[in-house]
Residue, then its C-alpha position, 0 to 999 in steps of 0.5 A: x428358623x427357616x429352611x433358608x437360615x439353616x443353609x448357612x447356619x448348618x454349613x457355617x456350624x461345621x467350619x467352626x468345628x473343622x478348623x482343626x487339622x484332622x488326626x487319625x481316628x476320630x468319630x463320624x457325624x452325620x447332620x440330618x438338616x432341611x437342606x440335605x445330609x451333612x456327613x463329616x469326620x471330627x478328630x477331636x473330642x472339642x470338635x464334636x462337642x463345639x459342633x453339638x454345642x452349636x447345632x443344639x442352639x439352632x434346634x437339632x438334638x442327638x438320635x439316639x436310636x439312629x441305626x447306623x455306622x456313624x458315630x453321632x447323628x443330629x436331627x432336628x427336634x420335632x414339636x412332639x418329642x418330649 
């Protein structure tokens, strides 16, 4: 997909997944994409998984070494990953 295609796929991702009016707690997710880093807070537990559904489809996957505070980090999948 090129860079251009996740401009508006990435974006277009997390308004899905945000539709729902934001509760107090939640988790935090960061979208590591070409264009730049995505930070947003997701209350509920059907965001997150709509979100990671939808991200999944466009190549991103879970990284799971991130050392960071966020909740969940998405990065694209690189050719060598296995």
């Amino acid at each position: 997909m090129s860079n251009e295609s996740f401009a508006t796929a990435v974006p277009a991702a997390i308004r899905r997944a945000t539709q729902e009016r934001p509760a107090a707690g939640g988790w935090t997710v960061r979208i590591l994409a070409p264009e730049g880093v995505h930070e947003l807070r997701l209350s509920s537990q059907r965001q997150v998984g709509r979100l990671a559904l939808e991200l999944e489809r466009l190549g991103f996957a879970l990284d799971v070494d991130a050392r960071s505070e966020t909740d969940f980090v998405f990065a694209l999948e690189t050719a060598d990953a296995p």
